[in-house]
N, CA, C, O and CB atoms as a CASP TS submission, in Angstrom:
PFRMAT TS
TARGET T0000
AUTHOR 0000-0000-0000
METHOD Language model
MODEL 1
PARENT N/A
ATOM      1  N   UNK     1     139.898 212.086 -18.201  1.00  0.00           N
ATOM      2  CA  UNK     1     140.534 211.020 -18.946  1.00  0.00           C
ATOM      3  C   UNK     1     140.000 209.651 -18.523  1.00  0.00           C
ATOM      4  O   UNK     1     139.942 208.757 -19.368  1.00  0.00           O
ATOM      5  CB  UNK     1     142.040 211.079 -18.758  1.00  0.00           C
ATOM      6  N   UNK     2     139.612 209.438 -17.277  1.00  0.00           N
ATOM      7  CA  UNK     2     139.519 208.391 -16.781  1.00  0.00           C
ATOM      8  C   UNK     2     137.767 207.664 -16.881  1.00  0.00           C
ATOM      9  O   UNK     2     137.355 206.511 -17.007  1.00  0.00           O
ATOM     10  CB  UNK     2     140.142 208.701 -15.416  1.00  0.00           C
ATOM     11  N   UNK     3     137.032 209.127 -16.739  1.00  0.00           N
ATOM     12  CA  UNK     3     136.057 208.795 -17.164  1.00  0.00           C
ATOM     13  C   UNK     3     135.500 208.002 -18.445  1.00  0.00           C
ATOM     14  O   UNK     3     134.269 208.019 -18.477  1.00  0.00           O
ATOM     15  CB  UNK     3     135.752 209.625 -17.055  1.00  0.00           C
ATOM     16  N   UNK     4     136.037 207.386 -19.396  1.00  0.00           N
ATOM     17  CA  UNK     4     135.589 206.119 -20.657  1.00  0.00           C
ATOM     18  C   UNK     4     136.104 204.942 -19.735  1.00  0.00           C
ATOM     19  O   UNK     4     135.485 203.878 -19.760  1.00  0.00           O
ATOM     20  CB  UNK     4     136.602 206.173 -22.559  1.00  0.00           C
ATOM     21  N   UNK     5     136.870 205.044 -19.172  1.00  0.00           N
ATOM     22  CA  UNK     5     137.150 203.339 -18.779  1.00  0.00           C
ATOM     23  C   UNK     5     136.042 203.130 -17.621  1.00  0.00           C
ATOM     24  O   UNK     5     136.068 202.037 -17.056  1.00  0.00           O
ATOM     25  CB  UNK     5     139.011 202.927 -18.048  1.00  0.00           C
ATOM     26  N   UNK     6     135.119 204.027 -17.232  1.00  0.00           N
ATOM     27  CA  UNK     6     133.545 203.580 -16.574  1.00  0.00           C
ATOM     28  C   UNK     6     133.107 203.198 -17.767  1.00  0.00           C
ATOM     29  O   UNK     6     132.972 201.979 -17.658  1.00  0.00           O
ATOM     30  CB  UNK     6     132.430 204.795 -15.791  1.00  0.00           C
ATOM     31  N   UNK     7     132.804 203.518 -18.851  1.00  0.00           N
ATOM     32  CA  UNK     7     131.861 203.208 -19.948  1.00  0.00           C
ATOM     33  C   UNK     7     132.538 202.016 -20.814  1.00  0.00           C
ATOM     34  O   UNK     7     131.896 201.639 -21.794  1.00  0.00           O
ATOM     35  CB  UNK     7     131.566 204.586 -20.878  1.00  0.00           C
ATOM     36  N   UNK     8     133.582 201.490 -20.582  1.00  0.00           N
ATOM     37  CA  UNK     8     134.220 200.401 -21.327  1.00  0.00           C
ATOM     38  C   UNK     8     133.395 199.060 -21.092  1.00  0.00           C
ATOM     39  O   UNK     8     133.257 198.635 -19.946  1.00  0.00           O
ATOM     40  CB  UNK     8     135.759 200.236 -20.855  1.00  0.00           C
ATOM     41  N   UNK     9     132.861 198.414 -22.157  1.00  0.00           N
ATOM     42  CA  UNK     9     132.165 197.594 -21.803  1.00  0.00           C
ATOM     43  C   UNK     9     131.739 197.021 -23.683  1.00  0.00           C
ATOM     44  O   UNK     9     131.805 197.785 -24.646  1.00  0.00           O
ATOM     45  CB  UNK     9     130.983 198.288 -20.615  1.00  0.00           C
ATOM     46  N   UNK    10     131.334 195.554 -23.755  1.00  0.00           N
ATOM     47  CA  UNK    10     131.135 195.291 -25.023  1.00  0.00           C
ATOM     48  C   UNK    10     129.837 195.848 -25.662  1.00  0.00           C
ATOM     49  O   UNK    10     129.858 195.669 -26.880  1.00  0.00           O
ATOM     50  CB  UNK    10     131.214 193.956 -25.135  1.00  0.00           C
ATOM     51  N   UNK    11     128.421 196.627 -25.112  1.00  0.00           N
ATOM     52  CA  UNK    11     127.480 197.350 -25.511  1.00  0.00           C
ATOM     53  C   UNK    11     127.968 198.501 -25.682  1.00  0.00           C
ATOM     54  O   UNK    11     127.076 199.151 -26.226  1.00  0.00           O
ATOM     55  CB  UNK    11     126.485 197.345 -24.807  1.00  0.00           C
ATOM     56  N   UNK    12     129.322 199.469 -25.465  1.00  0.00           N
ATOM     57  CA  UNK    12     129.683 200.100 -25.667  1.00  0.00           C
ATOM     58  C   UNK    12     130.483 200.216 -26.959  1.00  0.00           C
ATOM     59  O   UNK    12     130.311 201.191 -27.690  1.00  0.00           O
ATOM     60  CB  UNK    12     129.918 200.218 -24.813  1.00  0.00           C
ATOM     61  N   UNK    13     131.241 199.374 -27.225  1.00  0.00           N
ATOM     62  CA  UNK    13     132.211 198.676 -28.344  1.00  0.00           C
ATOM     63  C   UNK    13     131.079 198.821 -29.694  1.00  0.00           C
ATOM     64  O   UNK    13     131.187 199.643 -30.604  1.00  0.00           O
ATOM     65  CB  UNK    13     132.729 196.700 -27.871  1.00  0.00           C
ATOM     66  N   UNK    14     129.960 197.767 -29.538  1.00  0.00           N
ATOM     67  CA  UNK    14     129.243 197.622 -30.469  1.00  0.00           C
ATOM     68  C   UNK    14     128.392 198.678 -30.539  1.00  0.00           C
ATOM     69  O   UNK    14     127.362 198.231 -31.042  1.00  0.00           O
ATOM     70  CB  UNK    14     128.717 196.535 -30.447  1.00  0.00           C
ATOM     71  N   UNK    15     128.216 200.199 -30.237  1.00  0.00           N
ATOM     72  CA  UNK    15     127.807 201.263 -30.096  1.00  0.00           C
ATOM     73  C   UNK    15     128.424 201.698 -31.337  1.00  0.00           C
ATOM     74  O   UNK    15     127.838 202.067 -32.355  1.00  0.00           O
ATOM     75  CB  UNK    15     128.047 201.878 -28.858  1.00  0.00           C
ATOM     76  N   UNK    16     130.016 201.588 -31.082  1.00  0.00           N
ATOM     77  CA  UNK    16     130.770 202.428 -31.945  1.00  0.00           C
ATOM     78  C   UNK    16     131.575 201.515 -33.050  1.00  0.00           C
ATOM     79  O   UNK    16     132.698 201.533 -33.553  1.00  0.00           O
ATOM     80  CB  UNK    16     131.763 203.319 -31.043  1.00  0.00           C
ATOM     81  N   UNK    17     130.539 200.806 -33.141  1.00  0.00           N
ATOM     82  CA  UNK    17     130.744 199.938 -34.649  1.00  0.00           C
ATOM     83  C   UNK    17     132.124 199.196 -34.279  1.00  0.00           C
ATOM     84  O   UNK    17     133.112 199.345 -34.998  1.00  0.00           O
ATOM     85  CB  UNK    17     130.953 201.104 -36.314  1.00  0.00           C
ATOM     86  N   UNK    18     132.146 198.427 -33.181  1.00  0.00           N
ATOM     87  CA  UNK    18     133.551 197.133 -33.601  1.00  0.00           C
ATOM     88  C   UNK    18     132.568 195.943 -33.149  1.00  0.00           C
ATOM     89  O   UNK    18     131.509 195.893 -32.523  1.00  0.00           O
ATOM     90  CB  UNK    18     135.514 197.172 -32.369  1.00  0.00           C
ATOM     91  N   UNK    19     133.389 195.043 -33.740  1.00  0.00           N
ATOM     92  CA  UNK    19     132.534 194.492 -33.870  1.00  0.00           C
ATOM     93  C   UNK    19     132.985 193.464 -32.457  1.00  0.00           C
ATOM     94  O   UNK    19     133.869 193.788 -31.663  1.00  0.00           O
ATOM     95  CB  UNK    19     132.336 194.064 -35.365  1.00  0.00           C
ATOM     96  N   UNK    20     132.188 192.209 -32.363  1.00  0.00           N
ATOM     97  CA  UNK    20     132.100 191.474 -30.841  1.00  0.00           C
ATOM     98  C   UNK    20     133.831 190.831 -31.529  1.00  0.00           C
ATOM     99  O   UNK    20     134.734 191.001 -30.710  1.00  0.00           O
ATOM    100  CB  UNK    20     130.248 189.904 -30.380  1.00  0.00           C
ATOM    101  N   UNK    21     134.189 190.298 -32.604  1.00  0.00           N
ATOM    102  CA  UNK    21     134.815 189.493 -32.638  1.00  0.00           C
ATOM    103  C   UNK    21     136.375 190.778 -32.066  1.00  0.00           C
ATOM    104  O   UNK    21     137.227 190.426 -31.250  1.00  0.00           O
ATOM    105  CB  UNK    21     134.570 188.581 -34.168  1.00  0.00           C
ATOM    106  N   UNK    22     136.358 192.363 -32.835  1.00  0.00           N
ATOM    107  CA  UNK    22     137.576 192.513 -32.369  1.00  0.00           C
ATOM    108  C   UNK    22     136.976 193.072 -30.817  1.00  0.00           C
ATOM    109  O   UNK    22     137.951 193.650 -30.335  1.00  0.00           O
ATOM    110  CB  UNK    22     138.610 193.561 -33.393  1.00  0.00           C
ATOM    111  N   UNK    23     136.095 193.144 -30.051  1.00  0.00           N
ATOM    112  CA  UNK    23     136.301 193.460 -28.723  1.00  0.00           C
ATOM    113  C   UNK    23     136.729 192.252 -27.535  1.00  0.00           C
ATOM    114  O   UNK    23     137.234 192.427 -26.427  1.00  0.00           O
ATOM    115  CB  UNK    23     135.033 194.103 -28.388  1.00  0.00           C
ATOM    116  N   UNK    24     136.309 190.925 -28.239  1.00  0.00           N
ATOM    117  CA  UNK    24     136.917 189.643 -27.437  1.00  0.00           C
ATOM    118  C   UNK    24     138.418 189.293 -28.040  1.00  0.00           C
ATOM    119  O   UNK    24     139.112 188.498 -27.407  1.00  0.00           O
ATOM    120  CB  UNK    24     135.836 188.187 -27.653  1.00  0.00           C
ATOM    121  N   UNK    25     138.810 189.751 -28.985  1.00  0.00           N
ATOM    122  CA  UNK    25     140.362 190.258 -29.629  1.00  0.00           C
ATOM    123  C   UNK    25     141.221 191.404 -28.385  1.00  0.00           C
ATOM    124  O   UNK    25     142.371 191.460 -27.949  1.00  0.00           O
ATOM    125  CB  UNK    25     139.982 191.375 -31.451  1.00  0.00           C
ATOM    126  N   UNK    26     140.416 191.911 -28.235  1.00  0.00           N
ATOM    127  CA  UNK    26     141.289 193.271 -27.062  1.00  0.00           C
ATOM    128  C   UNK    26     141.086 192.427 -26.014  1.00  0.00           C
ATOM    129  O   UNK    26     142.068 192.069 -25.365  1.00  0.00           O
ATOM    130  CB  UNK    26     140.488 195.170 -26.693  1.00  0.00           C
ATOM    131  N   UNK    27     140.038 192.055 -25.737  1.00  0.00           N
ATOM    132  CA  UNK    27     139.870 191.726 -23.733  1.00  0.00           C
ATOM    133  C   UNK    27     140.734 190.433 -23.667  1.00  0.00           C
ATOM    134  O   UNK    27     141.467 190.361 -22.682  1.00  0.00           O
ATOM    135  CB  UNK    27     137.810 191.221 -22.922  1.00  0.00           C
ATOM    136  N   UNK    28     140.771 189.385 -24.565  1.00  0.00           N
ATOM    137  CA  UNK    28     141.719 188.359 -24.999  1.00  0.00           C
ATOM    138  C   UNK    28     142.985 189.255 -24.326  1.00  0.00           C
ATOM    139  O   UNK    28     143.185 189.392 -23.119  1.00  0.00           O
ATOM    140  CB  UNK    28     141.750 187.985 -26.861  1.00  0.00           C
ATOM    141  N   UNK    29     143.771 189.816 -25.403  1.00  0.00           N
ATOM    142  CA  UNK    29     145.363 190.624 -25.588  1.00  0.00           C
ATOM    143  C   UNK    29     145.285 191.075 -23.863  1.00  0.00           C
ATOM    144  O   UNK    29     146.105 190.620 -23.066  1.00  0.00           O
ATOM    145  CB  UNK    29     145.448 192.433 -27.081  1.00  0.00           C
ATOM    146  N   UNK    30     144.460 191.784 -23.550  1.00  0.00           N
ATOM    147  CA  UNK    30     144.680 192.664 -22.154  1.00  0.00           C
ATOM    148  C   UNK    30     144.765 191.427 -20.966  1.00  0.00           C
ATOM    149  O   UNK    30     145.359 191.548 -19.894  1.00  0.00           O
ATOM    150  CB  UNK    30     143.144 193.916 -21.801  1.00  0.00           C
ATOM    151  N   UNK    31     144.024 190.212 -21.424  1.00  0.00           N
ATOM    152  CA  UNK    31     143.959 189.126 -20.066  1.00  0.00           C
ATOM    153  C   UNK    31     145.615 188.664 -19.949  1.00  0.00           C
ATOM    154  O   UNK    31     146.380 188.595 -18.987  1.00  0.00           O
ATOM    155  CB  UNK    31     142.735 187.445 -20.423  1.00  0.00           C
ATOM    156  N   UNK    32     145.818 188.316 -21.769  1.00  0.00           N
ATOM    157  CA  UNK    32     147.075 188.024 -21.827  1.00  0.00           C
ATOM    158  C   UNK    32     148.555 188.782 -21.032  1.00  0.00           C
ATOM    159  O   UNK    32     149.524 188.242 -20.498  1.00  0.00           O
ATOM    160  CB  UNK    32     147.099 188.081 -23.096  1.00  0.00           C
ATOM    161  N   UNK    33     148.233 190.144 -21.225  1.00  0.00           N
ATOM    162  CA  UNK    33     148.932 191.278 -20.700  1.00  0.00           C
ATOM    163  C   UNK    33     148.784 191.344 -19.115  1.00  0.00           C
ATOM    164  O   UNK    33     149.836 191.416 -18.480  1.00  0.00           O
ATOM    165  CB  UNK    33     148.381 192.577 -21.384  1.00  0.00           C
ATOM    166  N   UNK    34     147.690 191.329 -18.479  1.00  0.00           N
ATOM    167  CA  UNK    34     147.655 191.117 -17.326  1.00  0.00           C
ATOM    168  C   UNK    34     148.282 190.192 -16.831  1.00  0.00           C
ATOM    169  O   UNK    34     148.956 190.460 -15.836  1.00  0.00           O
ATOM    170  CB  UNK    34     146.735 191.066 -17.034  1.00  0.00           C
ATOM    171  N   UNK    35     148.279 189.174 -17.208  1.00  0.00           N
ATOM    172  CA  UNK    35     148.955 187.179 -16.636  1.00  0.00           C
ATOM    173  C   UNK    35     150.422 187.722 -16.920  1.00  0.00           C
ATOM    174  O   UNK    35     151.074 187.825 -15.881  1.00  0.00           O
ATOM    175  CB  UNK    35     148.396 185.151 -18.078  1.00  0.00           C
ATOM    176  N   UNK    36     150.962 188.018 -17.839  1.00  0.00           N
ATOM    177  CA  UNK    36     152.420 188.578 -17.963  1.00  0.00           C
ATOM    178  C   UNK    36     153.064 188.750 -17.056  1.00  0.00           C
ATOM    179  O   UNK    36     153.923 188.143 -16.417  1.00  0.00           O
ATOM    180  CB  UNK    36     152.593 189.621 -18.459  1.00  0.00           C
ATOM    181  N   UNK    37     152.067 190.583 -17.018  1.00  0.00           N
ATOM    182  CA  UNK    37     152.857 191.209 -15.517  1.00  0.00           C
ATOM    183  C   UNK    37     153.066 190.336 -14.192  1.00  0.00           C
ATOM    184  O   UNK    37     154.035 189.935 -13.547  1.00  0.00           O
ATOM    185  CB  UNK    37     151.945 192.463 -14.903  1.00  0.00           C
ATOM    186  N   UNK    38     151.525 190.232 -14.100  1.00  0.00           N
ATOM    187  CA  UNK    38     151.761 189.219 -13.315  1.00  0.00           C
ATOM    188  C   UNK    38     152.407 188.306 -12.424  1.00  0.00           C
ATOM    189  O   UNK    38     152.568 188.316 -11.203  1.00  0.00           O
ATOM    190  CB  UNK    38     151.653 188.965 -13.607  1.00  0.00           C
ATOM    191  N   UNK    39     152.850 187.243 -13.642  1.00  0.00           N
ATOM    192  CA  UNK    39     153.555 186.684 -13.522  1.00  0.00           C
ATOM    193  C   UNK    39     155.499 186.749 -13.141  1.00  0.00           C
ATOM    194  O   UNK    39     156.290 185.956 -12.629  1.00  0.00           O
ATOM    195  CB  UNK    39     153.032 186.351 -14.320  1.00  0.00           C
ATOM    196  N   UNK    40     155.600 188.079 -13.700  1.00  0.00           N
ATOM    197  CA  UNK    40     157.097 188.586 -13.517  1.00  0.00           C
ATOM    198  C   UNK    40     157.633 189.460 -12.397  1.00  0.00           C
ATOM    199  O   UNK    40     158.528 190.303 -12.339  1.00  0.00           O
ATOM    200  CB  UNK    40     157.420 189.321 -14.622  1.00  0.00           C
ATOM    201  N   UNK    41     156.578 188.850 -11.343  1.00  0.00           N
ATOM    202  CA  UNK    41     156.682 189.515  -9.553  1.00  0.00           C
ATOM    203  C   UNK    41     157.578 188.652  -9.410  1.00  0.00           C
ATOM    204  O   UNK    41     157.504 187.556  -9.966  1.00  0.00           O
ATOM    205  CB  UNK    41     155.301 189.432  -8.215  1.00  0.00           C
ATOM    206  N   UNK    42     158.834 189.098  -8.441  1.00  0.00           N
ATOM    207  CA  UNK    42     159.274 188.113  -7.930  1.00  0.00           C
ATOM    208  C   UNK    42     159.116 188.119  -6.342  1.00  0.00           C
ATOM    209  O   UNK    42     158.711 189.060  -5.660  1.00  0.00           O
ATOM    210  CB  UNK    42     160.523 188.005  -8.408  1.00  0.00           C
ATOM    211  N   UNK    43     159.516 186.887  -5.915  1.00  0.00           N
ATOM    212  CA  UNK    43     159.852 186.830  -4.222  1.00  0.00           C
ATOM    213  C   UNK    43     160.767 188.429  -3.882  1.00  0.00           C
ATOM    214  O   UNK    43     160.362 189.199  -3.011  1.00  0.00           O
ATOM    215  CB  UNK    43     161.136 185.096  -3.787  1.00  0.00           C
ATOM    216  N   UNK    44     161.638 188.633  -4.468  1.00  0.00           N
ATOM    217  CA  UNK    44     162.509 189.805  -4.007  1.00  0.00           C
ATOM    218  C   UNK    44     161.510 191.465  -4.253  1.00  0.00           C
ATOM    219  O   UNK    44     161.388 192.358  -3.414  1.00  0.00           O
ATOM    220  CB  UNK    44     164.157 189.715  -5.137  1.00  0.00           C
ATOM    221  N   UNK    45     161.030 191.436  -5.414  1.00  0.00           N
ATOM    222  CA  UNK    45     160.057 192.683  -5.355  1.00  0.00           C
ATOM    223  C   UNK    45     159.074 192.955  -4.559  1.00  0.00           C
ATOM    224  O   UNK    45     158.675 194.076  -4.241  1.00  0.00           O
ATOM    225  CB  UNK    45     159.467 192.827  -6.311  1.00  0.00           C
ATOM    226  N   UNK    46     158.374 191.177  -3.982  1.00  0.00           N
ATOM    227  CA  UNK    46     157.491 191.816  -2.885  1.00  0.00           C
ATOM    228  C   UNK    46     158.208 192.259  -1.637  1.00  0.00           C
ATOM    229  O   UNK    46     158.032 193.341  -1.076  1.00  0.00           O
ATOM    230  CB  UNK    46     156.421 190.839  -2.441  1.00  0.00           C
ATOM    231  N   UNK    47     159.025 191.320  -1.270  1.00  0.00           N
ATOM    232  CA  UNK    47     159.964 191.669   0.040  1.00  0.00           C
ATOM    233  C   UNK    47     160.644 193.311  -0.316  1.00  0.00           C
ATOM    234  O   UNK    47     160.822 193.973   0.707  1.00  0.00           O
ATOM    235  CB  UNK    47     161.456 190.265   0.216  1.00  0.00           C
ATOM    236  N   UNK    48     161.003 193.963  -1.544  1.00  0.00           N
ATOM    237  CA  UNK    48     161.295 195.477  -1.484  1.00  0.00           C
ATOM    238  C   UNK    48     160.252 196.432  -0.764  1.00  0.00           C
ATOM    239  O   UNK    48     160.388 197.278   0.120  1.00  0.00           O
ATOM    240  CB  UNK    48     161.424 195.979  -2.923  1.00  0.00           C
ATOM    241  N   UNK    49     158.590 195.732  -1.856  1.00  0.00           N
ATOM    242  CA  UNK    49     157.776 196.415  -1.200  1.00  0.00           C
ATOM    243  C   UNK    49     157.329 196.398   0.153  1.00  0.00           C
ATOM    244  O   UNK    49     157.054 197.378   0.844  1.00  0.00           O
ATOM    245  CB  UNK    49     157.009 196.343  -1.744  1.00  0.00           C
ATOM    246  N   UNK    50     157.279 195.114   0.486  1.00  0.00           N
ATOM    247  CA  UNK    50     156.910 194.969   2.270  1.00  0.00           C
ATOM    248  C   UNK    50     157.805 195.919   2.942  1.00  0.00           C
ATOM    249  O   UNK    50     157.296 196.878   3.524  1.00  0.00           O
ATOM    250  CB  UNK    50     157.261 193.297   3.050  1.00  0.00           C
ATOM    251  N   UNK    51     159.181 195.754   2.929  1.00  0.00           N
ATOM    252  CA  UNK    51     160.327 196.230   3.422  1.00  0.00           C
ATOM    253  C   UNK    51     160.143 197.653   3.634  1.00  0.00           C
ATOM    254  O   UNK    51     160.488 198.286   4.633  1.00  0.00           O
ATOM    255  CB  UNK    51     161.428 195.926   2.585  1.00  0.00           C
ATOM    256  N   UNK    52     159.300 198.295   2.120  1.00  0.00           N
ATOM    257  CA  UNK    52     159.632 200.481   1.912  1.00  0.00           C
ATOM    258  C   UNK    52     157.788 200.370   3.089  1.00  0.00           C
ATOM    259  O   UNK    52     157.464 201.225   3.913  1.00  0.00           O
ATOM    260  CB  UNK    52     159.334 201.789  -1.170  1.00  0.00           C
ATOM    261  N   UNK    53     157.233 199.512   2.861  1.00  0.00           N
ATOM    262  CA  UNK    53     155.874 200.076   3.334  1.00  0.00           C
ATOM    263  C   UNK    53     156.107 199.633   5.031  1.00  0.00           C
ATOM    264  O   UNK    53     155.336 200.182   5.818  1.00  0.00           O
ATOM    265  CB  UNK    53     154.296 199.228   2.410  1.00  0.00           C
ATOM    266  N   UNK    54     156.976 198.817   5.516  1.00  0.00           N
ATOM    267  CA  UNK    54     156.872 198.813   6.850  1.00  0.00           C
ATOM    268  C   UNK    54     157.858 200.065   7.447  1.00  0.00           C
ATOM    269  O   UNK    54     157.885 200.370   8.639  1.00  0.00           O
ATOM    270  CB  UNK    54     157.253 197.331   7.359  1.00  0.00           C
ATOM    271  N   UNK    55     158.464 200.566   6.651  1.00  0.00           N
ATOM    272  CA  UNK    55     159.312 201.653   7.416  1.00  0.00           C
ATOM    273  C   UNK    55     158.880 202.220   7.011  1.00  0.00           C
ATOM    274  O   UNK    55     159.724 203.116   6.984  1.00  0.00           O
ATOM    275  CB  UNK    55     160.537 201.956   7.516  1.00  0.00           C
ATOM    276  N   UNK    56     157.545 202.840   6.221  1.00  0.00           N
ATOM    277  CA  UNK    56     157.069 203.989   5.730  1.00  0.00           C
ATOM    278  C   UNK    56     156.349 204.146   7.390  1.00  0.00           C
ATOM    279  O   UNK    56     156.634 205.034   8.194  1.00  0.00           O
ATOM    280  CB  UNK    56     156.031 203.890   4.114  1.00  0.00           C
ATOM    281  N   UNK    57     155.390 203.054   7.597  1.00  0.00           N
ATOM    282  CA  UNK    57     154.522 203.075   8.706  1.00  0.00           C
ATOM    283  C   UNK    57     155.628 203.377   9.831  1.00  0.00           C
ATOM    284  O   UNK    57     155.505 204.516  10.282  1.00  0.00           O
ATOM    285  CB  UNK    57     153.613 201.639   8.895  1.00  0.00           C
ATOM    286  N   UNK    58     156.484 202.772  10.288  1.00  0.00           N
ATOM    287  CA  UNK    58     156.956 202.839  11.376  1.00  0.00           C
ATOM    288  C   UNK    58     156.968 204.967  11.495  1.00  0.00           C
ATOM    289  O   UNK    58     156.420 205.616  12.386  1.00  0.00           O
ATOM    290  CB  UNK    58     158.561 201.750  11.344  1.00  0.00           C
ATOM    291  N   UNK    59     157.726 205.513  10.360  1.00  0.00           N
ATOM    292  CA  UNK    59     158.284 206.376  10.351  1.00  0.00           C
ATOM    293  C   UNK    59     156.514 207.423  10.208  1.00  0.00           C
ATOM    294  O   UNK    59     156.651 208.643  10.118  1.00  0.00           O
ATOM    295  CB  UNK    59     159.626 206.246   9.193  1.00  0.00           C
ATOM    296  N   UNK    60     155.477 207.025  10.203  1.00  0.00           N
ATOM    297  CA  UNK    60     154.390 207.805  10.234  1.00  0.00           C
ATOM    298  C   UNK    60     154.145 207.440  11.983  1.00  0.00           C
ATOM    299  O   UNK    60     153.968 208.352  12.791  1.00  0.00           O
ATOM    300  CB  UNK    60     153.104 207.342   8.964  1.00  0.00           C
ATOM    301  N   UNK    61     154.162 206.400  12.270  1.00  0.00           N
ATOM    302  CA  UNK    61     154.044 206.109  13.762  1.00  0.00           C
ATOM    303  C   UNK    61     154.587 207.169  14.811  1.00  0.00           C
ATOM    304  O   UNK    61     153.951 208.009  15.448  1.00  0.00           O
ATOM    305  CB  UNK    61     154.783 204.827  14.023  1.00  0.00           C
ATOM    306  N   UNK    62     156.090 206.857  14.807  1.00  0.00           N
ATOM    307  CA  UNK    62     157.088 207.949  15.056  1.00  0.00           C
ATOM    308  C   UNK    62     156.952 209.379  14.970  1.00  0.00           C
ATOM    309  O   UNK    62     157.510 210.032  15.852  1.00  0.00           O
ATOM    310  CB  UNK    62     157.990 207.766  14.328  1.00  0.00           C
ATOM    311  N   UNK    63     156.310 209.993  14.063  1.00  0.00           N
ATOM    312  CA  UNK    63     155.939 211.082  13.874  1.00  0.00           C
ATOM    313  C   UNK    63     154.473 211.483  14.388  1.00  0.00           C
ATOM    314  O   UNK    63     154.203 212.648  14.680  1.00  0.00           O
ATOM    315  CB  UNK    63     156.150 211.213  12.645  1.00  0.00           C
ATOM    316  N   UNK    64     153.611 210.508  14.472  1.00  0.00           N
ATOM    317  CA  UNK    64     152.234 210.578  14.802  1.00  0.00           C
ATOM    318  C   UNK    64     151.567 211.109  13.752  1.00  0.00           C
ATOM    319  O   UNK    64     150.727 211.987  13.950  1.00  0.00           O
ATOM    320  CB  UNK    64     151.956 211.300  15.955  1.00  0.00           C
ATOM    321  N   UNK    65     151.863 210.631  12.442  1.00  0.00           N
ATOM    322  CA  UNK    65     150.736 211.365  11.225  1.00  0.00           C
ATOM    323  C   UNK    65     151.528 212.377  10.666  1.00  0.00           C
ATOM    324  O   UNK    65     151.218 212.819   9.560  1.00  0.00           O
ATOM    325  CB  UNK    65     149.190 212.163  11.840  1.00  0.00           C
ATOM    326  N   UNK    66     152.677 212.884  11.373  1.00  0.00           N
ATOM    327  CA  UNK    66     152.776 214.468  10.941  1.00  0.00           C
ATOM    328  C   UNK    66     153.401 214.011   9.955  1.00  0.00           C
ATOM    329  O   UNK    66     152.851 214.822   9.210  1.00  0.00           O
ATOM    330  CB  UNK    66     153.520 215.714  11.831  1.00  0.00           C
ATOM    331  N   UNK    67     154.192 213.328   9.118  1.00  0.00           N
ATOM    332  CA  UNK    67     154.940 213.266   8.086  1.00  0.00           C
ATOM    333  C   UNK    67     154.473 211.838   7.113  1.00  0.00           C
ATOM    334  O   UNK    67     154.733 210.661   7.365  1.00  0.00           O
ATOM    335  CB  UNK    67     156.442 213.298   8.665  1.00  0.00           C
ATOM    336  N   UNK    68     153.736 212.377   5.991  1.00  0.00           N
ATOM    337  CA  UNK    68     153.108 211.171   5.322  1.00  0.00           C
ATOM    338  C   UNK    68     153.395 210.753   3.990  1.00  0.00           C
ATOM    339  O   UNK    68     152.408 211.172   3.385  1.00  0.00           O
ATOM    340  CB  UNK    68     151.823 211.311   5.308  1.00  0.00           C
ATOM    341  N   UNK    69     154.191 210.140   3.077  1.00  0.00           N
ATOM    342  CA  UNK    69     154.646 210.233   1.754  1.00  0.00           C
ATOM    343  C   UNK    69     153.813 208.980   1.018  1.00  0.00           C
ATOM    344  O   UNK    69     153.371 207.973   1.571  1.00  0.00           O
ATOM    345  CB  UNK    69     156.362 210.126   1.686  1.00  0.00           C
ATOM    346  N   UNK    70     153.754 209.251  -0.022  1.00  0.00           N
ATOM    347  CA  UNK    70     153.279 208.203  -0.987  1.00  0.00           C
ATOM    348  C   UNK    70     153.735 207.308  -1.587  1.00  0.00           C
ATOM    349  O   UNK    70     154.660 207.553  -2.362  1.00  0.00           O
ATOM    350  CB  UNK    70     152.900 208.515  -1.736  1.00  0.00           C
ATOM    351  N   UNK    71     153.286 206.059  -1.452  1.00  0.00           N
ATOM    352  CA  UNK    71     155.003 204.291  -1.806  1.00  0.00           C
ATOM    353  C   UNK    71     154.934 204.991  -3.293  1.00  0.00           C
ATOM    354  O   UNK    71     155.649 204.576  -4.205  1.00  0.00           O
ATOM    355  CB  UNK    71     154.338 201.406  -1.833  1.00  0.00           C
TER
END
């Protein structure tokens, strides 16, 4: 599945007939989409994440490796 988003690229686009104007139309929308998310981090979501990933570590420390989960 993942393999086309290596080949995503505007010589690719114009391969398969779109044209430049709608592929700077998508990369436009997606920059837009990116700045969004972005933007709607707050101070409190990073401090959740700091918070689950420093007791993730502590609790791999503690164990020495033996117990490892994914954030």
């Amino acid at each position: 599945m993942h393999r086309w988003i290596k080949k995503f690229s505007k010589f690719s686009f114009m391969m398969c007939g779109v044209s430049t104007y709608a592929f700077l139309r998508l990369e436009r929308s997606l920059l837009i989409w990116r700045r969004t998310a972005i933007e709607t981090i707050t101070a409190d979501m990073l401090q959740t994440v700091w918070s689950e990933l420093d007791y993730r570590v502590d609790v791999c420390r503690i164990t020495k490796g033996a117990h490892i989960e994914h954030l």
